[in-house]
Kinemage of the C-alpha trace (Angstrom):
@kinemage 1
@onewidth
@group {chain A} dominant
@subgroup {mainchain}
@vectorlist {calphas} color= white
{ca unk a 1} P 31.049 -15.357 15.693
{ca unk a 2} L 30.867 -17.035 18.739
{ca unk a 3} L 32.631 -19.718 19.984
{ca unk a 4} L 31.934 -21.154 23.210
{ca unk a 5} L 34.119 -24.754 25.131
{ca unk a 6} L 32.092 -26.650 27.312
{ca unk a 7} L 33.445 -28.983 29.905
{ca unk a 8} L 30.729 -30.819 32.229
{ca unk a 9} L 29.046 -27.449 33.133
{ca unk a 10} L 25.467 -27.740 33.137
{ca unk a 11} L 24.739 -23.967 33.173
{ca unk a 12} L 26.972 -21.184 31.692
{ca unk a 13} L 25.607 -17.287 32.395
{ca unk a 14} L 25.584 -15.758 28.925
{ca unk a 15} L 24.192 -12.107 28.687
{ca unk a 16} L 24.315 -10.179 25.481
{ca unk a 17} L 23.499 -6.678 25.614
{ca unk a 18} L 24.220 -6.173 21.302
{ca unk a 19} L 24.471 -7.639 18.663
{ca unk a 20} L 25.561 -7.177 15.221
{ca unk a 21} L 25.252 -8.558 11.940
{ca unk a 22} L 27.737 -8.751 9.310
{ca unk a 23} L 27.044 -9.894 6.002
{ca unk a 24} L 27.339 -9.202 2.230
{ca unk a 25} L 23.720 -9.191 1.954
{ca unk a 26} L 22.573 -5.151 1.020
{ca unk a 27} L 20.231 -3.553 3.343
{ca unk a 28} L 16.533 -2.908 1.895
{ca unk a 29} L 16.543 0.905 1.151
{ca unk a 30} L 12.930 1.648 -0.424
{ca unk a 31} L 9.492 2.502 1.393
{ca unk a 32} L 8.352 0.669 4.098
{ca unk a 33} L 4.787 1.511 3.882
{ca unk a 34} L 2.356 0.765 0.570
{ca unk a 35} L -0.305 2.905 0.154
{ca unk a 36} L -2.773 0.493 -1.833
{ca unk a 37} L -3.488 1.532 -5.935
{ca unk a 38} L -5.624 -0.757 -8.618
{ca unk a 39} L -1.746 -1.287 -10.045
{ca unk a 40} L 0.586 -3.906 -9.261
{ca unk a 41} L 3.339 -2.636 -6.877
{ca unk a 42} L 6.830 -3.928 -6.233
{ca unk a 43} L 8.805 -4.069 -3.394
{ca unk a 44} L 12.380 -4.566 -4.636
{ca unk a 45} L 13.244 -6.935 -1.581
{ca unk a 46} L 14.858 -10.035 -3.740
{ca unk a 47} L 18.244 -10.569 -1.810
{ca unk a 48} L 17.984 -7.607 0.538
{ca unk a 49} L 17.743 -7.308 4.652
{ca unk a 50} L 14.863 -6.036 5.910
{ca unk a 51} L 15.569 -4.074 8.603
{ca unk a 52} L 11.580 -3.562 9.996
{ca unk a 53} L 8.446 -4.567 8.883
{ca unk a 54} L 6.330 -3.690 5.643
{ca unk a 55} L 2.942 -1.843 6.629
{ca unk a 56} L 0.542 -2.127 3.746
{ca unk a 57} L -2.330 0.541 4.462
{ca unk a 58} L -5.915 -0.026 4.153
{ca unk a 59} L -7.752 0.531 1.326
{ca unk a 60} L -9.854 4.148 1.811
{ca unk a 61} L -13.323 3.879 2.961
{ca unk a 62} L -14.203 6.463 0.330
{ca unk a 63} L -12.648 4.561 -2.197
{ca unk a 64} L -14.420 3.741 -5.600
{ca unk a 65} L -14.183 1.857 -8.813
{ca unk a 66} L -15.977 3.658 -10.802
{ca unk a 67} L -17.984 1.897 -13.628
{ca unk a 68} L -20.900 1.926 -15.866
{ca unk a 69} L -22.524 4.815 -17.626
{ca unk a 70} L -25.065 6.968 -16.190
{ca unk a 71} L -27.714 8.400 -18.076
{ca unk a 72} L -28.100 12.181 -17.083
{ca unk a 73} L -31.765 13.844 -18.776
{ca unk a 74} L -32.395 16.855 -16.156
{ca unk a 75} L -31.105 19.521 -15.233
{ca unk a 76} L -30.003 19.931 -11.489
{ca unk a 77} L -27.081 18.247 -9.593
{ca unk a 78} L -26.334 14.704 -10.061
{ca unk a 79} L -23.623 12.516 -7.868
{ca unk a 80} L -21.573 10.678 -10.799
{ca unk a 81} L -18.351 9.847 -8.979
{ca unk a 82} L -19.476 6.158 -9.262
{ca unk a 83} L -19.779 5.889 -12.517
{ca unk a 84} L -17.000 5.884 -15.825
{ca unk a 85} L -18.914 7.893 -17.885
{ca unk a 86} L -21.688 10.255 -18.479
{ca unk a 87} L -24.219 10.755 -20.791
{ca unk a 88} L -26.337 13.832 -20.643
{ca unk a 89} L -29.062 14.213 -22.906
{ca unk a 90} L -31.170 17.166 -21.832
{ca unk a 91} L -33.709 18.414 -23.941
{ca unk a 92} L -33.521 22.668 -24.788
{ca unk a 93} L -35.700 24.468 -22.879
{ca unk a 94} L -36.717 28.146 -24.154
{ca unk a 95} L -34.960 30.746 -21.480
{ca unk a 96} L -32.593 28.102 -20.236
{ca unk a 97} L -29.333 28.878 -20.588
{ca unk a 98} L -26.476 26.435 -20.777
């Protein structure tokens, strides 16, 4: 703590080259940086010093929420990452193996 008298000066020099902290408030002592997820997440910061900032990341540009059903009735390749389920119905072909 500081404790500074003043008598009819109108400017006192003051430099401070450190400072430090004392308190019975705990540190934070988890991540720092989120990656972001479809769940809730929790910092557990409730009561604590920070001691830098929180980064929260972007979401990925190739990121997808995949939903709906896609209805698959040929053979060959078929992109379903954006979809939640597949159904296939291909009809047997003789010599076709599957």
């Amino acid at each position: 703590m500081i404790h500074l008298k003043v008598a009819d000066i109108e400017q006192i020099p003051l430099h401070v080259s450190e400072v430090a902290i004392s308190s019975d408030i705990p540190a934070y002592d988890g991540s720092y940086e989120v990656a972001p997820s479809e769940e809730t997440q929790t910092l557990l910061t409730d009561q604590k010093k920070m001691l830098q900032n929180v980064t929260i990341n972007p979401i990925p540009s190739q990121y997808i929420v995949p939903s709906g059903t896609v209805v698959i009735d040929a053979l060959g390749t078929h992109n379903v990452a954006a979809y939640e389920s597949a159904n296939v119905s291909i009809a047997s072909a003789q010599g076709v193996k599957f």
